[in-house]
C-alpha positions as CSV (number, residue, x, y, z in Angstrom):
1,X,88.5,183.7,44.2
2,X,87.8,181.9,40.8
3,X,87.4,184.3,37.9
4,X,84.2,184.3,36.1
5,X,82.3,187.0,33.9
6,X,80.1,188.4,36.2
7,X,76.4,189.6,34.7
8,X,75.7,193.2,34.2
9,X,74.0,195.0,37.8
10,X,70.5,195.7,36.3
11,X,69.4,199.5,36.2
12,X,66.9,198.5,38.3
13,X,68.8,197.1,40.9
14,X,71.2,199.9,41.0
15,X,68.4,202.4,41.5
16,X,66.9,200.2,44.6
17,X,70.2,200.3,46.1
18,X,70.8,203.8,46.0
19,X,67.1,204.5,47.4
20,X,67.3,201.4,50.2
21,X,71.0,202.9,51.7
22,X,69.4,206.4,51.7
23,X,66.6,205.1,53.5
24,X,68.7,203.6,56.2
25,X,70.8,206.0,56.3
26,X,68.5,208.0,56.9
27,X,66.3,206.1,59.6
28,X,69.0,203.8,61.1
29,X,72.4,205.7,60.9
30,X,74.2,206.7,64.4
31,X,74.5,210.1,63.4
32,X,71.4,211.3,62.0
33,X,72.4,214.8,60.6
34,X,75.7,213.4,58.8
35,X,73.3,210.4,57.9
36,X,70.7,213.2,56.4
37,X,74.1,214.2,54.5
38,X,75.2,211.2,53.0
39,X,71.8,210.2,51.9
40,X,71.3,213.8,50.2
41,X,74.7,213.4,48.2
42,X,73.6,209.7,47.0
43,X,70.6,211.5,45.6
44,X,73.0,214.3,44.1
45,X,75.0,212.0,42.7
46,X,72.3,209.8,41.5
47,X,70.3,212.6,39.7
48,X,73.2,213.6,37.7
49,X,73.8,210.2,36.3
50,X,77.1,209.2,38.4
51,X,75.8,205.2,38.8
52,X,74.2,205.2,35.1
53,X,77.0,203.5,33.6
54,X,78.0,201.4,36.8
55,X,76.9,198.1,35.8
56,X,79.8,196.2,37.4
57,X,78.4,195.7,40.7
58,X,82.1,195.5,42.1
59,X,82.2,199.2,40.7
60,X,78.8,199.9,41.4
61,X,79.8,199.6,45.5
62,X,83.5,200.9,45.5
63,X,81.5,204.1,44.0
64,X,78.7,204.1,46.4
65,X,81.4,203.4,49.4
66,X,83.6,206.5,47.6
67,X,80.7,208.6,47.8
68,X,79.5,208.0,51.0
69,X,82.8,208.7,52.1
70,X,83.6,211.7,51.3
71,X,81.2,213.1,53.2
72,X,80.8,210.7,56.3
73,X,84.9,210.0,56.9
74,X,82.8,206.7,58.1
75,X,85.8,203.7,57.9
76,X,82.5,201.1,59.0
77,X,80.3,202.1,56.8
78,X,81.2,200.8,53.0
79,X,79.0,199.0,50.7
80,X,79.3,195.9,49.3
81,X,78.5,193.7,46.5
82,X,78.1,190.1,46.3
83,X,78.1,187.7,43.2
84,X,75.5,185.3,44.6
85,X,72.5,186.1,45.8
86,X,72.1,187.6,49.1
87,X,69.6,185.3,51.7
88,X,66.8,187.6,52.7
89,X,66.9,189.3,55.7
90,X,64.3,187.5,58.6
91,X,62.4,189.4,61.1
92,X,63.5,188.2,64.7
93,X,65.1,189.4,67.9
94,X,68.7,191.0,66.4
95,X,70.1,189.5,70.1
96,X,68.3,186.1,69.3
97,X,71.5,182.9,69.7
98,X,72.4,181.4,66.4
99,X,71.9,178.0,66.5
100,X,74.6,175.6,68.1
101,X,75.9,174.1,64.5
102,X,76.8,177.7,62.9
103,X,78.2,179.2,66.6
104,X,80.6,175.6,66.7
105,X,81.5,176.5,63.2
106,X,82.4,180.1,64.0
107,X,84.0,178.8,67.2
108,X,86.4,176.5,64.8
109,X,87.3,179.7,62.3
110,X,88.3,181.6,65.2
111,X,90.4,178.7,66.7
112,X,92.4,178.3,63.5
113,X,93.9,181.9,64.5
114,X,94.1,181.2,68.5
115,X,91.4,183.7,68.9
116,X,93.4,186.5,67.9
117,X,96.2,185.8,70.5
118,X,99.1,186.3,67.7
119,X,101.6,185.5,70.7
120,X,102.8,186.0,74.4
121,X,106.2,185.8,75.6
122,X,108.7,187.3,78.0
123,X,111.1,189.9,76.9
124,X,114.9,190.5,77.6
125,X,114.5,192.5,81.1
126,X,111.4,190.5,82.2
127,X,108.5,192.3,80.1
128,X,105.7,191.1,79.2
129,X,104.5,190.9,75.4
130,X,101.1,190.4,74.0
131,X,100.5,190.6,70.3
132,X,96.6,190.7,69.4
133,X,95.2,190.5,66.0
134,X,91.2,191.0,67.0
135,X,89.0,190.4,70.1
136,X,86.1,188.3,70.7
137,X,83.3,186.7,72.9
138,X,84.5,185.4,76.4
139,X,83.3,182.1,75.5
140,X,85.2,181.7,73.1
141,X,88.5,183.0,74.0
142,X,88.1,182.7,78.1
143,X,90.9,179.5,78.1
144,X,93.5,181.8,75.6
145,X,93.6,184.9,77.4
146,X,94.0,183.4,80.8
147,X,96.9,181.6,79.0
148,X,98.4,184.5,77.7
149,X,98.0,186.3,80.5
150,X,99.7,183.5,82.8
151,X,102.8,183.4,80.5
152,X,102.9,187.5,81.4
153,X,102.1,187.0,85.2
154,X,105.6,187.8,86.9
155,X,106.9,190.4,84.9
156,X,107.7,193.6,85.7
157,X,105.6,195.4,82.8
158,X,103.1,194.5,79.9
159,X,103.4,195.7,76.1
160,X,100.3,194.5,74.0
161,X,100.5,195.4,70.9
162,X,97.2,196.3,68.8
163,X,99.1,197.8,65.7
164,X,97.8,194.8,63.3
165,X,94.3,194.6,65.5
166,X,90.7,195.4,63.4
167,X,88.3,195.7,66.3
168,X,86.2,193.0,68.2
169,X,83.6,190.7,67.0
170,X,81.4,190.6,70.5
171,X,79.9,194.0,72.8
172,X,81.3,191.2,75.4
173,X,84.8,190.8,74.1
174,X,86.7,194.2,75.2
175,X,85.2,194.4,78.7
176,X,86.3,191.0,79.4
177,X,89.5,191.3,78.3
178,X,90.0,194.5,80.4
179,X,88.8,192.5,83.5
180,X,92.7,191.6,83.5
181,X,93.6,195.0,83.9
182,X,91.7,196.4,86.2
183,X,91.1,195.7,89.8
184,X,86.9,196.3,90.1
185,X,84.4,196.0,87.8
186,X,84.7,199.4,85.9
187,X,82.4,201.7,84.0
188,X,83.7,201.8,80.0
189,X,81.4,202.7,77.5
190,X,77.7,203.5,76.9
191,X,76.4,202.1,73.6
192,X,73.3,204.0,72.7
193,X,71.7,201.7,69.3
194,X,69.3,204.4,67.4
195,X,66.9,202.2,65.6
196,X,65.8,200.8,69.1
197,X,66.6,204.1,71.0
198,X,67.9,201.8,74.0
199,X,71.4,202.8,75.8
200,X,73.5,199.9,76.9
201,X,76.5,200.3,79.6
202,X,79.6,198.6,79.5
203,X,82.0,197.1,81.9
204,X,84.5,195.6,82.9
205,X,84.3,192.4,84.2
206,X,85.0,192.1,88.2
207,X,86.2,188.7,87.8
208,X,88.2,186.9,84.9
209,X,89.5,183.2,85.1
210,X,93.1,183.0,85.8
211,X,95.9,185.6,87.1
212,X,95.0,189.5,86.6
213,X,97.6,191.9,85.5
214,X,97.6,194.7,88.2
215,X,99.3,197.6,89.6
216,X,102.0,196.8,86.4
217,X,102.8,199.7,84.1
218,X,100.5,198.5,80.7
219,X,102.1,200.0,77.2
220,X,99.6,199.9,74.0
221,X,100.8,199.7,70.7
222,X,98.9,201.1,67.9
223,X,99.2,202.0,64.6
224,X,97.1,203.4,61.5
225,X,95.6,200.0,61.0
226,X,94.4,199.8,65.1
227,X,90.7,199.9,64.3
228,X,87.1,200.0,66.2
229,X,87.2,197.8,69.0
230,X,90.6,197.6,69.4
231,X,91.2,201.4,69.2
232,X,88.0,201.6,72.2
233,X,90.4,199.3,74.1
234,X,93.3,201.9,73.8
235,X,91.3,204.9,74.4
236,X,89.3,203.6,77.9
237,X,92.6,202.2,79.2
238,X,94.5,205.9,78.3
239,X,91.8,207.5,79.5
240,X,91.2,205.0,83.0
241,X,95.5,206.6,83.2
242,X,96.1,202.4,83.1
243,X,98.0,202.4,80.0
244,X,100.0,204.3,77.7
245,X,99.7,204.7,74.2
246,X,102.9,204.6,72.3
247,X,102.8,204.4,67.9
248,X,100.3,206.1,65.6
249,X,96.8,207.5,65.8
250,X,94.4,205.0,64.8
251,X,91.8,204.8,62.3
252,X,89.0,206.3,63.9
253,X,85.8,204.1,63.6
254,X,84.0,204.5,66.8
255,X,80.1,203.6,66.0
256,X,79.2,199.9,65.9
257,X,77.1,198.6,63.3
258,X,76.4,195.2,61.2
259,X,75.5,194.9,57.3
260,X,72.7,195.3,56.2
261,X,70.9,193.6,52.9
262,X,69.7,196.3,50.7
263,X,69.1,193.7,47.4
264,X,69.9,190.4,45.9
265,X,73.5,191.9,45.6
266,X,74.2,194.5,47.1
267,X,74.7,195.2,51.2
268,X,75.9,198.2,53.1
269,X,77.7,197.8,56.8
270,X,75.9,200.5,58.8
271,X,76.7,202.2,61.8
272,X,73.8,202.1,64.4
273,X,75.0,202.9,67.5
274,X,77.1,205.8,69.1
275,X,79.7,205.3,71.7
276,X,80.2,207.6,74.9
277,X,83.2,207.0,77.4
278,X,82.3,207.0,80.5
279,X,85.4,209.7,81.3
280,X,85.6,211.6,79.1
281,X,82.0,211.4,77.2
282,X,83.4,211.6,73.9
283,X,85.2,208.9,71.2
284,X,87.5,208.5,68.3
285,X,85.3,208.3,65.9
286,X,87.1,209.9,62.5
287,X,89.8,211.1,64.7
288,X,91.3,208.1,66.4
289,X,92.8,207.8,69.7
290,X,96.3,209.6,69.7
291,X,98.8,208.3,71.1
292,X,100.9,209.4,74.5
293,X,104.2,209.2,72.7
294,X,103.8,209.3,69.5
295,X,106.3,207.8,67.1
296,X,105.5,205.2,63.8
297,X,104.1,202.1,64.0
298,X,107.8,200.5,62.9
299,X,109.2,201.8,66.0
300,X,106.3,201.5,68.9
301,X,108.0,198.5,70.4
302,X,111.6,200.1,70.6
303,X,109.7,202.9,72.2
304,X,108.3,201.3,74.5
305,X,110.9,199.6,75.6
306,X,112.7,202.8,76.4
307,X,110.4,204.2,78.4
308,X,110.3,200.9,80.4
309,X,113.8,201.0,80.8
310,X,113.6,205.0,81.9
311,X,111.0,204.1,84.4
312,X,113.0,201.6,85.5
313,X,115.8,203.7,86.5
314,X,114.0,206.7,87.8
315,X,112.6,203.8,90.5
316,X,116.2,202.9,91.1
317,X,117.6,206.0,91.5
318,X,114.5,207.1,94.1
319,X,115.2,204.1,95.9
320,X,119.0,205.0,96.0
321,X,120.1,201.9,93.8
């Protein structure tokens, strides 16, 4: 971005941000007894003067984001500021389309990075390799993943790898994705969204357009990076016993959210919904999904390789070959 000397972040404006988070936080957050927490030590730290001197607004959030932290361990949550004013915020059904002109123009970003399909190719030893940077809506990505998935059809096992992958940018994206996986339409996640007290249910989709990948060993990678979305997509498939994790624990953001405009230049991403896996009724949030065989990041694919190669000749030697 250009360089230009940014305007002191009125007093004013830094007091109606640290009042407007604690009031989400304390109405809206997924958690409502760590979001009673966070908004008690914004309060601490506001009474004693901590954001007085702030008046960077880049500062002003990094602080606020630090604060928050330390209590909450939340890696969604984070506050933000922005150098032009922020459009107000209009009342309307949060599930309402946008209209056709900004979803062709989201459409075209995405397509610039193949959807988040960073590759797909066949390995030495007929394995299959898929390298995914994020996930998102089935209309979208429909024509990619079939494609990806067709280059992988005939080999003997899958690796996708989700160590550079941030999460998923549609509630649709990870169910349809796992529709290549599994067989039947299968029961994921429930999302339960506190400000409207509703519970949504997630699953997999029973059909997907192309060639599923089934009754094939599956190998995740992950790493630190492996974030939301991507990290629910490791944990249901670990926990369904239709993959195995190999590489690092991931982040640990679980709770889904959105930002938020609190004033003309300031934001926060909030958490608003909880996750609950269908198996095991928990998630990964601050924890992260540990992996099966647990080695770093750097080495995940070697790994995985080796157990391919020891699966394969435990199968030959049953089989007297």
């Amino acid at each position: 971005m250009p360089v230009w000397a940014q305007e002191a972040l009125p007093a004013e404006e830094r007091k109606a941000a640290v009042v407007g988070i604690v009031e989400r936080l304390r109405t809206e957050y997924s958690v409502p007894d760590l979001g009673e927490a966070m908004a008690a030590r914004l309060l601490e730290k506001a009474s004693q003067g901590a954001y007085a001197n702030l008046t960077n607004g880049e500062e002003f959030a990094a602080r606020l984001t630090k604060d928050l932290a330390e209590v909450g361990r939340d890696g969604h949550l984070r506050v933000r500021w922005s150098a032009k004013k922020l459009p107000p915020e209009t009342p309307g059904d949060a599930n309402a389309r946008p209209p056709a002109e900004e979803i062709a123009k989201f459409r075209a970003r995405q397509a610039e990075s193949n959807f988040g399909i960073a590759g797909a190719r066949v390995l030495d030893g007929n394995i299959g390799y898929i390298e995914t940077r994020y996930f998102t809506m089935p209309e979208f990505a429909a024509e990619t993943y079939a494609a990806a998935f067709q280059v992988v059809a005939n080999t003997e096992a899958l690796i996708i790898d989700l160590r550079a992958n941030r999460g998923s940018m549609s509630p649709d994206a990870i169910p349809f994705f796992s529709g290549y996986l599994l067989r039947d339409a299968t029961h994921l996640i429930d999302m339960y969204w506190r400000p409207t007290g509703k519970t949504r249910q997630s699953w997999s989709y029973a059909w997907v357009p192309g060639r599923r990948y089934l009754e094939k060993p599956v190998y995740l990678l992950t790493s630190q990076r492996t974030f939301s979305g991507a990290e629910e997509f490791a944990y249901d498939l670990k926990h369904l016993k239709r993959a195995t994790v190999v590489g690092e624990t991931t982040g640990g953001g679980a709770n889904p959210g959105g930002p938020q405009r609190v004033t003309d230049h300031i934001s926060v991403w909030l958490p608003v919904g909880r996750v609950s896996n269908a198996v095991t009724g928990g998630n990964w949030e601050g924890v992260g999904v540990k992996p099966d065989v647990e080695v770093p990041a750097a080495e995940a694919l070697d790994a995985a390789l080796r157990l391919i190669g020891e699966r394969r000749k435990a199968a030959g030697a049953q089989s007297g070959r």
